[in-house]
N, C-alpha and C positions, 0 to 999 in steps of 0.2 A: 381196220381190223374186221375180221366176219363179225356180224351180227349175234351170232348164234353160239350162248352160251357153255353148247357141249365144247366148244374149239378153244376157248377163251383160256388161257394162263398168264396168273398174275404173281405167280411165286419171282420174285426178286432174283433169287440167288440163281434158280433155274434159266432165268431170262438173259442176264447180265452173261453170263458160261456160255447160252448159244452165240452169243453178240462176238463172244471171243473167238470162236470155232469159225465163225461166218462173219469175220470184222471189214469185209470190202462192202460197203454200202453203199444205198443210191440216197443222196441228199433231195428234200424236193421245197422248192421256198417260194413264196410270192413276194418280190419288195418292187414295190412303185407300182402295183396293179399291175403287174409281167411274170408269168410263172417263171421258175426254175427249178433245172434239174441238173445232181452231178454227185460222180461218184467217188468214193476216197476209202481209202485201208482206216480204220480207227485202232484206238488204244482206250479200252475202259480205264474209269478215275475211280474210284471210291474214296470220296474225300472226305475226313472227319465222318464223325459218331453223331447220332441222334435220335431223333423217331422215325421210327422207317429205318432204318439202319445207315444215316448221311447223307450227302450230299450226291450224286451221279455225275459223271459227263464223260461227253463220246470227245476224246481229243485228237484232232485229224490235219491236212494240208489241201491245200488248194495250189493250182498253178496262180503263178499271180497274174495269168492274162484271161484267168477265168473271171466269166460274166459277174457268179457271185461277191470276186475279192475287193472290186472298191466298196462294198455296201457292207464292211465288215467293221469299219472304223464308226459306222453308227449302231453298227449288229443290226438281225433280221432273227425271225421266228424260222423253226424247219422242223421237218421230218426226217429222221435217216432211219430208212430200213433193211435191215438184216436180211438176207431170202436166205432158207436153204434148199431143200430138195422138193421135187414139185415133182408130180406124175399125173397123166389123165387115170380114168378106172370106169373100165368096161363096164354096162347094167348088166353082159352076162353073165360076168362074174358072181353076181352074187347069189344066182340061186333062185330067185326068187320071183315073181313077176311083178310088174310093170316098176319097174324100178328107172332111174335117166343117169344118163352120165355124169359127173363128176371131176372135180380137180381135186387132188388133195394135197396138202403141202403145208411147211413150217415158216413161218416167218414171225419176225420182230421190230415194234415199232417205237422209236425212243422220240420223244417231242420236245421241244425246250429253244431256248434261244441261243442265238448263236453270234460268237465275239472273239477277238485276237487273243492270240495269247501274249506273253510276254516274251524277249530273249531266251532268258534264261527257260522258263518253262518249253518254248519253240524248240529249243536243242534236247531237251529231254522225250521232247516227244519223238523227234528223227531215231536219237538212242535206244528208248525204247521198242519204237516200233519195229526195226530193223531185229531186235533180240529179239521180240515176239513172233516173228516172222522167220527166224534163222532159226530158231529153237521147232520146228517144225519141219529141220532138215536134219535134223542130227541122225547118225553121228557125224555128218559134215560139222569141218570146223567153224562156228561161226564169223559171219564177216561182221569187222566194225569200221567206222569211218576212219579210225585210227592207221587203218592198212591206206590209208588216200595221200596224197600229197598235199604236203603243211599249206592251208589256205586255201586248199580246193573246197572244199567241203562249205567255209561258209563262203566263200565265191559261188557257190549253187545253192545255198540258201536264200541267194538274194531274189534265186527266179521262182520262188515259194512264198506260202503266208500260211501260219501255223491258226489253228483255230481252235475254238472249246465249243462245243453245246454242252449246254448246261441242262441235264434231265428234270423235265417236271411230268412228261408222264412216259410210263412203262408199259407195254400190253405184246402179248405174245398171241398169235392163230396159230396154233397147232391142229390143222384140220385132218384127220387118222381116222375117220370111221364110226368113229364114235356115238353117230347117230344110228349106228345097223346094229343089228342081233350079233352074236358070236358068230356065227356060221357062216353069216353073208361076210363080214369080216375077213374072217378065215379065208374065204372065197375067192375077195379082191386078192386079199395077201398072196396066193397061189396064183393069181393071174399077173399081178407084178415081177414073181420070180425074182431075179435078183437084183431088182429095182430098188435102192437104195430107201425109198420109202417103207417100201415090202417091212425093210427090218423096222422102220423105226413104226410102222403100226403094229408089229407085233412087240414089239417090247411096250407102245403103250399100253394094247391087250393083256399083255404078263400083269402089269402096275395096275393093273384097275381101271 
């Protein structure tokens, strides 16, 4: 995550909503002293009630001739992060002098360990994910594995391996500007045009 506490959000509820809008992540793990990296659709968990508002996890699939899936049956520690929209931003933009270029962009970083699931949970997550992902084409009718032929379905489960990360930490970079005056702001936003950033710095500008 950036550094730099103007970017920083740590609101839960905020975090968890972009994770769902942007739920194809990049996995990144070290196990046996060998990095790894890999990417996967998730399904946010909010499991039970507590402090902090319960429990977390990103629940996702793996091919099972990925690097990660034999190291699964001991689990491994990861990262999976959320990107959403990313833009460079002109110094002319802003107005101002000696100002340098810039990246700006939203991402989400979820940490925790990572472990199998079970049968029954593995199918819920295929079910779900599939609605959560078909519910973003409506009004197309959504597909369910039920449209498959009897045994197809877990005949290609087999070439899969369902997995949990379990959240222990949340952090969000929302880097929007926020280190500039209004104007220079305004500035960039007008030189992005209709750069999908463009909006979401000026809606953080509206909120404060």
């Amino acid at each position: 995550m950036h550094p730099a506490k103007a970017f920083r959000v740590d609101d839960r509820t905020r975090l968890l909503d972009f994770v769902r809008a942007n739920g194809f992540v990049t996995l990144a793990a070290a196990v046996g002293g060998r990095p790894f990296v890999a990417q996967a659709p998730v399904v946010v968990r909010e499991l039970g009630f507590g402090a902090g508002g319960g429990e977390v996890a990103l629940d996702f699939h793996l091919s099972r001739a990925n690097a990660l899936a034999p190291h699964l049956v001991q689990g491994f520690r990861a990262v999976a992060l959320a990107a959403g929209p990313h833009a460079y931003v002109s110094p002319d933009w802003y107005g101002t002098d000696d100002q340098v270029p810039t990246w700006n962009y939203v991402s989400v970083e979820a940490e925790g360990l990572v472990a199998p699931l079970s049968n029954d949970e593995f199918v819920a997550l295929l079910d779900d994910l599939s609605a959560q992902e078909e519910a973003r084409l409506l009004p197309k009718t959504p597909w369910t594995r039920h449209k498959m032929t009897p045994g197809r379905f877990e005949a290609m489960m087999r070439g899969i391996v369902g997995c949990r990360l379990t959240v222990e930490r949340l952090e969000g970079t929302f880097k929007l500007g926020q280190n500039k005056t209004d104007a220079e702001r305004a500035g960039a936003i007008a030189g992005l045009g209709e750069d999908p950033v463009a909006a979401l710095m000026r809606a953080a500008q509206e909120n404060g």
